[in-house]
DRENDO-1510 file (C-alpha; in Angstrom, 1 decimal, always signed):
<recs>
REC; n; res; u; v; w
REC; 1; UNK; +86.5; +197.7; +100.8 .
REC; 2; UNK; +83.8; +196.1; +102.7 .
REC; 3; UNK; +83.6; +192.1; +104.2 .
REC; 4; UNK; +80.0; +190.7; +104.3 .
REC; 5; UNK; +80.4; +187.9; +106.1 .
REC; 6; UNK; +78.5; +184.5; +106.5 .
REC; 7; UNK; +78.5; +181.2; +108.4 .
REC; 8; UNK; +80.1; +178.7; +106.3 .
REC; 9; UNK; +78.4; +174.8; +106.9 .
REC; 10; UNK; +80.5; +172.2; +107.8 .
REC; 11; UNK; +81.8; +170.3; +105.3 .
REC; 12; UNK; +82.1; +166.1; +106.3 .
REC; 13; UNK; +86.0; +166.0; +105.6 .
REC; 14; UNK; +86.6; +169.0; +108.0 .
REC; 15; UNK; +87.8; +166.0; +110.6 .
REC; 16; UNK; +89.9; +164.3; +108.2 .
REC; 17; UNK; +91.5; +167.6; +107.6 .
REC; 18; UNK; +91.6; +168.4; +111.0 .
REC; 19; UNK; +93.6; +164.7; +111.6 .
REC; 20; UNK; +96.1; +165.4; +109.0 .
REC; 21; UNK; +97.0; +168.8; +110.7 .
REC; 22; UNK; +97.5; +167.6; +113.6 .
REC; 23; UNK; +99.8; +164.5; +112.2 .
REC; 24; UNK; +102.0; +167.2; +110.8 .
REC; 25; UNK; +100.5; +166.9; +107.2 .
REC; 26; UNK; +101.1; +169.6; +104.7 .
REC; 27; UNK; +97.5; +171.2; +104.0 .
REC; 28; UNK; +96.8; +170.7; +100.3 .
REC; 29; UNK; +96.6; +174.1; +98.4 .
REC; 30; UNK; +93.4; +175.2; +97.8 .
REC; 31; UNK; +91.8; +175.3; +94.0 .
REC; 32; UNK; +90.9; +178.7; +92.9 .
REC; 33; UNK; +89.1; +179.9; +89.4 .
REC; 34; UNK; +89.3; +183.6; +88.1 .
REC; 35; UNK; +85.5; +184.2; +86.8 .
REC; 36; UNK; +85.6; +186.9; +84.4 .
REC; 37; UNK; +83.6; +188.3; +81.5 .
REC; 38; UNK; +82.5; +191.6; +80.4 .
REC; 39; UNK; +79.9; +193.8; +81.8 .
REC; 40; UNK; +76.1; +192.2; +82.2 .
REC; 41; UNK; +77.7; +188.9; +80.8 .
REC; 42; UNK; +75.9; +186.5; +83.6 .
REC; 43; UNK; +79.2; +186.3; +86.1 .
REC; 44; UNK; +76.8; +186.6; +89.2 .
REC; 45; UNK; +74.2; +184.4; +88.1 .
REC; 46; UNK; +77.1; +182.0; +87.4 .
REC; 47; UNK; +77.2; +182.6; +91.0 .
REC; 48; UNK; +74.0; +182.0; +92.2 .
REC; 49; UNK; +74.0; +178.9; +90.2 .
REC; 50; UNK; +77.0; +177.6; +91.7 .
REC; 51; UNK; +75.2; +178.1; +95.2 .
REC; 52; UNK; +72.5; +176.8; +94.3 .
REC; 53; UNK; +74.3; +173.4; +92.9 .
REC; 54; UNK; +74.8; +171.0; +95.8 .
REC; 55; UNK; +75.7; +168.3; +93.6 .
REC; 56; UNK; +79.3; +169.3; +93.5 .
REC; 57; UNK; +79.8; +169.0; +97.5 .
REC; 58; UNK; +82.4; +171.8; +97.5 .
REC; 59; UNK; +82.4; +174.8; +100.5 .
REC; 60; UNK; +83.2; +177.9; +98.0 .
REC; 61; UNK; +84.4; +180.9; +99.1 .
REC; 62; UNK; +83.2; +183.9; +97.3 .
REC; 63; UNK; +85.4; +187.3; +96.2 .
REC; 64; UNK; +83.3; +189.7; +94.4 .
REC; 65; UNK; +84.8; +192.7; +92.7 .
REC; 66; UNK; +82.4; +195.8; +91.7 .
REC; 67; UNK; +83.5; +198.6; +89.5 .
REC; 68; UNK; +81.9; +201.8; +91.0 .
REC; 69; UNK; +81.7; +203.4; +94.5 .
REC; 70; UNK; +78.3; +201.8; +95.2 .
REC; 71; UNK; +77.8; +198.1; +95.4 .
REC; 72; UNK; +75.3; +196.5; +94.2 .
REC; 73; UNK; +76.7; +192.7; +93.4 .
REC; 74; UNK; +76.7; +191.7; +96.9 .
REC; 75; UNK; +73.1; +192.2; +97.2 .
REC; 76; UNK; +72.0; +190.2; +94.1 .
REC; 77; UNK; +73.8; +187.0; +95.0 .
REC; 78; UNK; +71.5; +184.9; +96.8 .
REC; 79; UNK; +71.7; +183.9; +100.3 .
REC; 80; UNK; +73.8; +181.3; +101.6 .
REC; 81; UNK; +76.0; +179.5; +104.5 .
REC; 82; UNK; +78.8; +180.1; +102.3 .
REC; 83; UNK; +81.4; +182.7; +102.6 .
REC; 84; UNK; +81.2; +186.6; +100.8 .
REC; 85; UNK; +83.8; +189.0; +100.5 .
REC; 86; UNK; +83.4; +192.3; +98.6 .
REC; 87; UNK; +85.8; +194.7; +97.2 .
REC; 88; UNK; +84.2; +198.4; +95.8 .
REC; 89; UNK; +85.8; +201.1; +94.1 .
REC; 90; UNK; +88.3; +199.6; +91.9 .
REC; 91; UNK; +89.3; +196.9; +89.4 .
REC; 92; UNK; +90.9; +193.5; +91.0 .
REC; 93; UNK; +93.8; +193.7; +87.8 .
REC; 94; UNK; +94.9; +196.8; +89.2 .
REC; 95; UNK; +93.9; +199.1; +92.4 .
REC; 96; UNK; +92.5; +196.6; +94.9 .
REC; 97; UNK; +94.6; +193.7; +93.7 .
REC; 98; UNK; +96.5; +194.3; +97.2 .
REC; 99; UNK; +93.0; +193.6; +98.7 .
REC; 100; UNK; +92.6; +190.4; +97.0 .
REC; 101; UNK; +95.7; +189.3; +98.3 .
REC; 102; UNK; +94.7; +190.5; +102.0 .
REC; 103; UNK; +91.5; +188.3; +101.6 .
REC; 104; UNK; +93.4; +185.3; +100.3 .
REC; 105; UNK; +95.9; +185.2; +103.4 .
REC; 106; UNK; +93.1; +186.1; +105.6 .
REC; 107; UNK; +91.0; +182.8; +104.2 .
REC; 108; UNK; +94.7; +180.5; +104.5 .
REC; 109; UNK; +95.3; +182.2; +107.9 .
REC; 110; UNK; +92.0; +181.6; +109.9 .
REC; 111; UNK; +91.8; +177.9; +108.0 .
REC; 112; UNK; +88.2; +178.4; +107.1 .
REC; 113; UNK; +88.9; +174.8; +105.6 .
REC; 114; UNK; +87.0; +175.7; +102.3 .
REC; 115; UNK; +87.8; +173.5; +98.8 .
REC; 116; UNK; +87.3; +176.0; +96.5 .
REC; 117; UNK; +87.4; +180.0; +96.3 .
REC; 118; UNK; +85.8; +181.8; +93.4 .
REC; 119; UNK; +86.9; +185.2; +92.3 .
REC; 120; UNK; +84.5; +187.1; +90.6 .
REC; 121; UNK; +86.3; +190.3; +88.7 .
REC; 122; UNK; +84.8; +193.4; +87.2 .
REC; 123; UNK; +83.5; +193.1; +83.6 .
REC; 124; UNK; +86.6; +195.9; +83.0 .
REC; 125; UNK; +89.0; +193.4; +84.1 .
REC; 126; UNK; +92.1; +192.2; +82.2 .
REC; 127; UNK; +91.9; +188.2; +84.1 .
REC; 128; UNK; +96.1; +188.3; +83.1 .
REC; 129; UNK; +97.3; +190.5; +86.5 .
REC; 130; UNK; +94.8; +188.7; +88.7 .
REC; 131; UNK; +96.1; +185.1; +87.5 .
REC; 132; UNK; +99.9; +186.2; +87.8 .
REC; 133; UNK; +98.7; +187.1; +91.5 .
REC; 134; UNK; +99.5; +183.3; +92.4 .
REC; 135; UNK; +102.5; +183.0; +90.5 .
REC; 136; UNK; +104.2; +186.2; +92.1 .
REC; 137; UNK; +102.9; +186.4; +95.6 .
REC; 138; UNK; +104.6; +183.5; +98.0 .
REC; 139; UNK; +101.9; +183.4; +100.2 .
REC; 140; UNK; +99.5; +183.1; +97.8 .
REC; 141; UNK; +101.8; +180.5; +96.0 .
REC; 142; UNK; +101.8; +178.6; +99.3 .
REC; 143; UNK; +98.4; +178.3; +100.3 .
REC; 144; UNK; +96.5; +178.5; +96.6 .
REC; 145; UNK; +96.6; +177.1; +93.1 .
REC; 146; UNK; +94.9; +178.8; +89.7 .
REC; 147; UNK; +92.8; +176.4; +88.4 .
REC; 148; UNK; +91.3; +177.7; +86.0 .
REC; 149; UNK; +90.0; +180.9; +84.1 .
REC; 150; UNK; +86.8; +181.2; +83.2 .
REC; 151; UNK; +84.9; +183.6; +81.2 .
REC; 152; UNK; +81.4; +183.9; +80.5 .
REC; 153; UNK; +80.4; +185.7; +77.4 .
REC; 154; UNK; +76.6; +187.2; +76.2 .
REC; 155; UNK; +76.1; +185.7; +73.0 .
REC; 156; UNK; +73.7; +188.8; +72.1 .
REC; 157; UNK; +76.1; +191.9; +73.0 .
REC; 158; UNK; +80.3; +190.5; +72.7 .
REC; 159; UNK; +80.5; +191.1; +68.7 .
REC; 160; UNK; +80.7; +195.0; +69.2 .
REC; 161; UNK; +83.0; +195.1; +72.3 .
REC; 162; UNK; +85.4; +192.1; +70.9 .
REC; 163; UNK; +85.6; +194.5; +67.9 .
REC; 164; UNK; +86.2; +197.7; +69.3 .
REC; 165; UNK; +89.5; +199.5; +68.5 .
REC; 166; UNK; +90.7; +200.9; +71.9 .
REC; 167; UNK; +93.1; +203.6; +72.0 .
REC; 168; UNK; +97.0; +202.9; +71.8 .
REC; 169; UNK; +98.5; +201.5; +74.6 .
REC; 170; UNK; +94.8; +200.4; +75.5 .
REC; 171; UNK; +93.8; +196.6; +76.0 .
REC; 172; UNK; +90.5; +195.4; +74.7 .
REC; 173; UNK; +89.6; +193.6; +78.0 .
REC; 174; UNK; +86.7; +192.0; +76.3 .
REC; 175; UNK; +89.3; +190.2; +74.0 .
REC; 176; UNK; +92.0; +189.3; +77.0 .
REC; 177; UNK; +89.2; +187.9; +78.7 .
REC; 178; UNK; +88.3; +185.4; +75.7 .
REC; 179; UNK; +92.3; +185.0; +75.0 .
REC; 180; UNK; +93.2; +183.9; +78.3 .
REC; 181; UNK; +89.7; +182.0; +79.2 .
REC; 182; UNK; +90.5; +178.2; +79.8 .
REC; 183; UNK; +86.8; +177.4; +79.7 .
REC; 184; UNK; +84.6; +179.8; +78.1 .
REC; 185; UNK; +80.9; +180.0; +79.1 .
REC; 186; UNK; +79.2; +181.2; +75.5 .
REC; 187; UNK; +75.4; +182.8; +77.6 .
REC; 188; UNK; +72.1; +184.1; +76.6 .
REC; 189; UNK; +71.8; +181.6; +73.6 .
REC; 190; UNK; +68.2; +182.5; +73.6 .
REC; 191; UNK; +68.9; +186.3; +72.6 .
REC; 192; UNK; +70.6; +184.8; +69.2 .
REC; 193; UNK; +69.5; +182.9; +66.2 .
REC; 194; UNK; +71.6; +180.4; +65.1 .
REC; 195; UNK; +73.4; +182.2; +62.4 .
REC; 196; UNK; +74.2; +184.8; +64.9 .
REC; 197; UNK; +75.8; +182.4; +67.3 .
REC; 198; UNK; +77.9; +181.0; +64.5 .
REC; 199; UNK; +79.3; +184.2; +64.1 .
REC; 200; UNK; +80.1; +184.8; +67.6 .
REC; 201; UNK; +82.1; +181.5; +67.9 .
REC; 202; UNK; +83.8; +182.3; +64.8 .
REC; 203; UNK; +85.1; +185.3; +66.6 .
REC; 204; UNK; +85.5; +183.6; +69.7 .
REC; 205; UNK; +87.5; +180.9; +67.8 .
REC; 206; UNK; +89.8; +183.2; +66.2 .
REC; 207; UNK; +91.0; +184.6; +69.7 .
REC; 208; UNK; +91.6; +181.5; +71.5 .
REC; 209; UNK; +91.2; +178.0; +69.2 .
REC; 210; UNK; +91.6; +175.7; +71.6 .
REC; 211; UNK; +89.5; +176.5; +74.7 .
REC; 212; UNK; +86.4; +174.3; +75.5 .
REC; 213; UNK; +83.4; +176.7; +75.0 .
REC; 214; UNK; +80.3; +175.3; +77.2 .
REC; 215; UNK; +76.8; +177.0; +75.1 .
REC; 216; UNK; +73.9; +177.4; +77.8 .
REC; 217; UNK; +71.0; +180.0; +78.8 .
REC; 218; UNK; +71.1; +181.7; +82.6 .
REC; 219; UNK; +74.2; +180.9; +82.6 .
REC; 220; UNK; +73.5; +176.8; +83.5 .
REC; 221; UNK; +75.9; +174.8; +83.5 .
REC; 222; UNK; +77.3; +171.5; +84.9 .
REC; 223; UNK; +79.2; +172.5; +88.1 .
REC; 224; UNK; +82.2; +170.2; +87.7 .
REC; 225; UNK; +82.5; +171.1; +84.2 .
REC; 226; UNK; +84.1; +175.1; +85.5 .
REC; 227; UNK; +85.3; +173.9; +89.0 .
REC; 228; UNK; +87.8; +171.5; +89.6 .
REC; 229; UNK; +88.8; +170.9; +86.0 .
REC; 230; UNK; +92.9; +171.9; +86.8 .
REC; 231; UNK; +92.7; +173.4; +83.0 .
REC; 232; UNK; +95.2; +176.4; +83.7 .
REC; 233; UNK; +98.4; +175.8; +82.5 .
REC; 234; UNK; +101.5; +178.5; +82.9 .
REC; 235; UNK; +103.3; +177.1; +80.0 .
REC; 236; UNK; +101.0; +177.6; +77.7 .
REC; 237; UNK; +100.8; +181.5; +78.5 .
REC; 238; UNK; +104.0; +182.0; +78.8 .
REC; 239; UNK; +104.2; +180.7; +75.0 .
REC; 240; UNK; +101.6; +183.4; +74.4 .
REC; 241; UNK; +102.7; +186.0; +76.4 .
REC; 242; UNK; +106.3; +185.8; +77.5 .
REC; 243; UNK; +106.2; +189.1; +80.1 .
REC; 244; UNK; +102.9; +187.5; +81.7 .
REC; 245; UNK; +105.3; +186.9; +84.4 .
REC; 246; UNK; +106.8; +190.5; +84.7 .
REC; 247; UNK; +105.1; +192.4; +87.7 .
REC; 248; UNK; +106.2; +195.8; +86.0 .
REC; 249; UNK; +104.3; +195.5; +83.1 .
REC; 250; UNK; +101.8; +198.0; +82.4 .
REC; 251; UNK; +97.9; +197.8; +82.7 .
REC; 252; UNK; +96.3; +200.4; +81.2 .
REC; 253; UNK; +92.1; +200.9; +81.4 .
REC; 254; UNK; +90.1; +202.7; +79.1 .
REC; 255; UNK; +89.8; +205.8; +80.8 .
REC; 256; UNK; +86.4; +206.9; +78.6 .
REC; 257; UNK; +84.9; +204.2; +80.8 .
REC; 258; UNK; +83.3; +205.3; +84.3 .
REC; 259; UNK; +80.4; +204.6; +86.6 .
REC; 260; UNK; +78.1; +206.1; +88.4 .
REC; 261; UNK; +76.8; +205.1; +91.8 .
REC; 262; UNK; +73.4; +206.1; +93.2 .
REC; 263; UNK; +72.1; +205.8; +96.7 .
REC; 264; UNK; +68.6; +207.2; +98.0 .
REC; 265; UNK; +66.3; +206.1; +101.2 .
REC; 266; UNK; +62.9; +206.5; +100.0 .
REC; 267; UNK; +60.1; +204.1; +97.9 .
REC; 268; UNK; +59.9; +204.7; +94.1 .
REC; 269; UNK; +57.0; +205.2; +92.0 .
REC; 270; UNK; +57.3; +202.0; +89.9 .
REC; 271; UNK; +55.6; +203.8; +86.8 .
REC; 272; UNK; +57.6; +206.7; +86.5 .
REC; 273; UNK; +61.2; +204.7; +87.2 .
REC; 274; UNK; +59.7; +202.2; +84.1 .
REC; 275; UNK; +59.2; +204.6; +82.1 .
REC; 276; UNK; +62.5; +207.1; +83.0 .
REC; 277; UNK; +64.8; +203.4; +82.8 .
REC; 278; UNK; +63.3; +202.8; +79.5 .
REC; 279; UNK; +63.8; +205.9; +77.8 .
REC; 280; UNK; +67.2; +206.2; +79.1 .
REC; 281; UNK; +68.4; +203.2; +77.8 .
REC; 282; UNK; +66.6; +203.6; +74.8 .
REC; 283; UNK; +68.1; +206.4; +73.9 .
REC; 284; UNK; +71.5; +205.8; +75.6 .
REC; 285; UNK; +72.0; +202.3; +75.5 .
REC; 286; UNK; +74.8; +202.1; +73.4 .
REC; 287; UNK; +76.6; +204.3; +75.7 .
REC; 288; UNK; +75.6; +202.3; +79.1 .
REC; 289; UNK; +76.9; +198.5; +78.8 .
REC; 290; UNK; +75.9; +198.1; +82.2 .
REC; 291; UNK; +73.2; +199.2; +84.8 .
REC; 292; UNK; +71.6; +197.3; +87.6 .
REC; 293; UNK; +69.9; +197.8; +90.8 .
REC; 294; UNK; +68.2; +197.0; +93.7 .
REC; 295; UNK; +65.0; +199.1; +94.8 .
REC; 296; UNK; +62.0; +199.8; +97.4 .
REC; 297; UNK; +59.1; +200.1; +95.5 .
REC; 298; UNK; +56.0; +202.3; +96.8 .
REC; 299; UNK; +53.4; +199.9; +98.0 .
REC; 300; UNK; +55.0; +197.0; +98.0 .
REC; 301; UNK; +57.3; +195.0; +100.8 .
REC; 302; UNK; +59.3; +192.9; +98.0 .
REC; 303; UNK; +62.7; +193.9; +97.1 .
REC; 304; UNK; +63.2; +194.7; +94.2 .
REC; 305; UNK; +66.5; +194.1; +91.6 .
REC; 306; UNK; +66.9; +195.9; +88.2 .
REC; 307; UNK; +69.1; +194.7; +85.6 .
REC; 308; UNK; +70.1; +195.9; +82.3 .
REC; 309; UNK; +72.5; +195.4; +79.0 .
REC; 310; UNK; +72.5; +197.9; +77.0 .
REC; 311; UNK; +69.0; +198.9; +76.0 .
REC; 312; UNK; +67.8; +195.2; +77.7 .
REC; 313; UNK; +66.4; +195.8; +80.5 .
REC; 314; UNK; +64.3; +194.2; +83.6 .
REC; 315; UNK; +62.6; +195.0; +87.0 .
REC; 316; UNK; +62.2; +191.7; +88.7 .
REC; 317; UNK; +61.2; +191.0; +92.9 .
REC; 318; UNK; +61.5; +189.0; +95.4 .
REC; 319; UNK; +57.9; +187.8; +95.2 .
REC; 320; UNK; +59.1; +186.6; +91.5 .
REC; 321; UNK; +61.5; +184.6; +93.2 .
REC; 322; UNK; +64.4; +186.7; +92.1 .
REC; 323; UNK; +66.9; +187.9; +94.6 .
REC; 324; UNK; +66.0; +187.9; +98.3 .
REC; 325; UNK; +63.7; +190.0; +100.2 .
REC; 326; UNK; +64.5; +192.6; +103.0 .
REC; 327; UNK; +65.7; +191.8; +106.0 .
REC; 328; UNK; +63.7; +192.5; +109.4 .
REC; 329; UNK; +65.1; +196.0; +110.2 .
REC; 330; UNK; +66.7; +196.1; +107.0 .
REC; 331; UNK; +66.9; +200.0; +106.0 .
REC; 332; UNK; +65.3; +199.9; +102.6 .
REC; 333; UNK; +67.6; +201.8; +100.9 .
REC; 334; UNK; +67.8; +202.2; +96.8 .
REC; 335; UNK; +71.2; +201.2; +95.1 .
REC; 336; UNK; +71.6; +201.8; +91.5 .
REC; 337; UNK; +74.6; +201.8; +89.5 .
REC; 338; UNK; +75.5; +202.6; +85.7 .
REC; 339; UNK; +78.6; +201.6; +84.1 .
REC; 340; UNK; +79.7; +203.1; +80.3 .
REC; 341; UNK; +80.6; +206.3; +78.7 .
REC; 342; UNK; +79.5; +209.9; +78.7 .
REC; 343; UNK; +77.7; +209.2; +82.0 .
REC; 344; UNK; +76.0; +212.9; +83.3 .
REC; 345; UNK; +76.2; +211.8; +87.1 .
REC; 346; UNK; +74.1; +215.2; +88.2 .
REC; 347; UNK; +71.5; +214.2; +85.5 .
REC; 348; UNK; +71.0; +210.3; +86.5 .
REC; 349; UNK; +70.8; +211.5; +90.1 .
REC; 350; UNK; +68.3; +214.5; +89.5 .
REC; 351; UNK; +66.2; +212.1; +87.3 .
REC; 352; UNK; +65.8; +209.4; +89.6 .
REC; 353; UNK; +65.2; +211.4; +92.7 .
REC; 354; UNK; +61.6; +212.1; +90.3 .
REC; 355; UNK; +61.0; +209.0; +90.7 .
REC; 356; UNK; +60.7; +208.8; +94.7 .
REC; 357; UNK; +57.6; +209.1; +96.1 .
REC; 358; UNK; +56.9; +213.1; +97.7 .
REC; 359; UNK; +57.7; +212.8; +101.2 .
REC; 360; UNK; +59.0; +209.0; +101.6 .
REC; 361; UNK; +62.8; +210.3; +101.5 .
</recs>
């Protein structure tokens, strides 16, 4: 696990909240959402939005889960005074949950004083194990309240994965995501035609009737509309799910599901990584659900960030305004990583080292 760290600003009501500590107040809990959606969905430009938003007034604290031994998320959210904490390697609903809960009492125990703390899972997350976290844990219960779920789904890609039949014993995540989603974010409206989205909210509808579904592009939306909304309520699951409560229950992933992490010093030749990214997810795409990336690029001093869904795909710099750019001192280092099934690791490393520019590495 690795902390990147920055310098939240002061929020104006840190002195009231300093007054009430000291009168022997009881601090109120602090608000926390579960972000979640499937792979390439828009959950960190959901992010960046959210940071980018200072109409809400909130001081957000940031926990950002990455499936895969390379991380790449951290480095694609934009930068800001607000707080970032990063967990690699594993899925928040299962191996690092202890991690989550470290941060969380590490936040409550240095009284950081933020309103709001937004955890980001992995698109192979099942939201249920993360949410029980605060019903469980007592010093999570203490300090912390769930308030709310919130899942963002691509409009263009959700049909296949909401309908795939996992092995037995195997949860669709895609379709607890949606089931246990108290706002649901319904993204990339511009990929779809309209009878396509009809169909998508017919699915969406017949997995959870009830939720409020919010339809917008790069993933915009109105701040207070997914923040603040105290929209989770424990009854309600329990009627749904009466062993949402029990901390045995199994959690099984789809073990056909894997990633591979790729880390090279060097600049890329921009043609021949376009044209290797392209016919790999041309040909592959159905296979990769995920792939993104941040790159040095030969002749050039932007940063660069790659991004892909499936056979979508974009290269994007810091020049375009996307991402930030390197850092004085900075080691320019390139960071890919590809999330899906039947994923040749010696084959994706061997091809992109072609793309390096001869003696740069």
């Amino acid at each position: 696990m690795e902390f990147g760290k920055c310098v939240a600003e002061p929020c104006a009501d840190d002195a009231t909240d300093c007054a009430d500590r000291a009168a022997g107040g009881r601090p109120k809990k602090t608000s926390c959402t579960i972000l979640t959606g499937f792979l390439g969905a828009g959950k960190t430009t959901l992010i960046n939005h959210i940071l980018e938003s200072r109409d809400h007034g909130l001081r957000v604290a940031i926990i950002e889960n990455e499936f895969g031994e390379v991380g790449v998320d951290d480095a694609l959210v934009i930068e800001t005074e607000e707080e970032v904490f990063e967990m690699n390697n594993g899925c928040v609903c299962c191996t690092v949950r202890g991690d989550l809960m470290r941060i969380l009492e590490k936040l409550a125990r240095d009284g950081a004083g933020f309103d709001h703390v937004l955890i980001e899972t992995t698109g192979l997350a099942d939201p249920a194990p993360v949410a029980q976290t605060f019903f469980v844990d007592e010093d999570v219960k203490q300090n912390y309240e769930l308030d709310a779920i919130v899942t963002v789904v691509d409009a263009k890609h959700v049909l296949p994965h909401l309908r795939e039949e996992k092995p037995e014993g195997v949860e669709n995540e895609t379709v607890e995501q949606v089931a246990f989603a108290d706002r649901i974010v319904l993204n990339k409206l511009d990929l779809v035609t309209d009878e396509e989205k009809a169909e998508v909210l017919g699915e969406l509808r017949k997995i959870n009737e009830f939720c409020e579904i919010l339809e917008t592009e790069h993933s915009r939306v109105d701040v207070p509309s997914i923040l603040g909304i105290g929209a989770f309520d424990l009854s309600r699951v329990l009627q749904e799910e009466e062993d949402f409560l029990n901390t045995d229950a199994e959690h099984e992933h789809d073990t056909s599901v894997s990633s591979v992490g790729i880390e090279f010093g060097g600049r890329l030749d921009l043609h021949r990584l376009n044209t290797w990214l392209t016919i790999l997810l041309r040909d592959h795409g159905v296979d990769i659900f995920r792939s993104k990336g941040i790159l040095c690029i030969d002749g050039s001093d932007a940063r660069f960030v790659f991004q892909g869904v499936h056979m979508l795909m974009s290269i994007s710099s810091s020049d375009d305004g996307v991402g930030r750019p390197w850092k004085d001192g900075e080691a320019r280092t390139n960071r890919l990583v590809f999330i899906g099934r039947n994923l040749d690791r010696e084959k994706l490393n061997a091809r992109f080292r072609e793309c390096l520019v001869a003696g740069s590495y």
